[in-house]
C-alpha positions as CSV (number, residue, x, y, z in Angstrom):
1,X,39.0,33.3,-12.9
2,X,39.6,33.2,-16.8
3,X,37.0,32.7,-19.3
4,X,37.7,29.0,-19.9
5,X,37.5,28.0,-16.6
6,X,34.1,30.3,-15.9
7,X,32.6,28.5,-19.3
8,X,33.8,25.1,-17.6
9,X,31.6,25.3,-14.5
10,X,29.0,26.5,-16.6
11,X,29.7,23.3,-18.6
12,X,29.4,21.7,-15.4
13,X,26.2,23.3,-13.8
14,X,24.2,22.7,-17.1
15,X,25.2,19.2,-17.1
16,X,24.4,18.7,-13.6
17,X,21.0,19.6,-14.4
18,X,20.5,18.2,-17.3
19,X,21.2,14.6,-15.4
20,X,18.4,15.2,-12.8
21,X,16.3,15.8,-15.2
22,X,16.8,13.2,-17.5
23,X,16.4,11.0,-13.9
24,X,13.2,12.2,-13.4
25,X,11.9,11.9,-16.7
26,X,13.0,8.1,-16.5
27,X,11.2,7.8,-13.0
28,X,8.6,9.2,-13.9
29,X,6.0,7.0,-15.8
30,X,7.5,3.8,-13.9
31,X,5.8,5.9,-10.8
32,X,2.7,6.7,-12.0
33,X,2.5,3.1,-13.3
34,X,3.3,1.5,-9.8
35,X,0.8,4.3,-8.0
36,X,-2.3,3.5,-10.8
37,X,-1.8,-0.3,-9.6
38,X,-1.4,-0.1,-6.0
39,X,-4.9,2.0,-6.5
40,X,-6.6,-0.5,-8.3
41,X,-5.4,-3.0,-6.3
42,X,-7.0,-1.4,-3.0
43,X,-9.9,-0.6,-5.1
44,X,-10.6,-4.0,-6.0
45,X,-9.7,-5.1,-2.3
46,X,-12.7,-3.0,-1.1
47,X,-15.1,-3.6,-4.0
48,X,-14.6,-7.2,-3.3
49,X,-15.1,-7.2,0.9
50,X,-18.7,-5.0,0.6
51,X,-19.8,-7.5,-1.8
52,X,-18.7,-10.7,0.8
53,X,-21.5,-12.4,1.8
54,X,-20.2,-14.0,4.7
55,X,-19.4,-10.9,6.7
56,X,-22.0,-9.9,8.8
57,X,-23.4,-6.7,8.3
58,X,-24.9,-4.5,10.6
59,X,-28.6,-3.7,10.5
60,X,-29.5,-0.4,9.6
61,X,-32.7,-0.5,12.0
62,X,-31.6,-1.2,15.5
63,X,-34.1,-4.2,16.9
64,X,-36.0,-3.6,19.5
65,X,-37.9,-5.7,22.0
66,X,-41.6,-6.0,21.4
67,X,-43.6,-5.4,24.6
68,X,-46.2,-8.6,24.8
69,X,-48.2,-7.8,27.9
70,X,-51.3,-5.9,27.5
71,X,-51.3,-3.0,30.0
């Protein structure tokens, strides 16, 4: 293998890498953008079914039966 042709598929290699990098540099804002909204979307989906008010809700103190008859 000769010199030029060694220094070609270095050419080659370094390029190589240098386009998947540039790729995920460009991806990568674009995906933290879309991942910060999807979160604050299911944020605001939860915030906004606890605050509901026609849900019901469970009580926190089971109800019990009050015993009437005097014994």
């Amino acid at each position: 293998m000769s010199v030029t042709s060694r220094a070609r598929a270095v050419t080659r290699t370094g390029v190589k890498v240098q386009r998947r990098i540039v790729i995920a540099q460009a991806l990568f804002w674009p995906t933290m953008i879309l991942t910060g909204a999807a979160l604050g979307t299911a944020a605001v989906i939860v915030v906004r079914r606890r605050r509901a008010p026609g849900l019901p809700h469970p009580d926190p103190v089971p109800v019990r039966p009050v015993d009437t008859a005097a014994g």
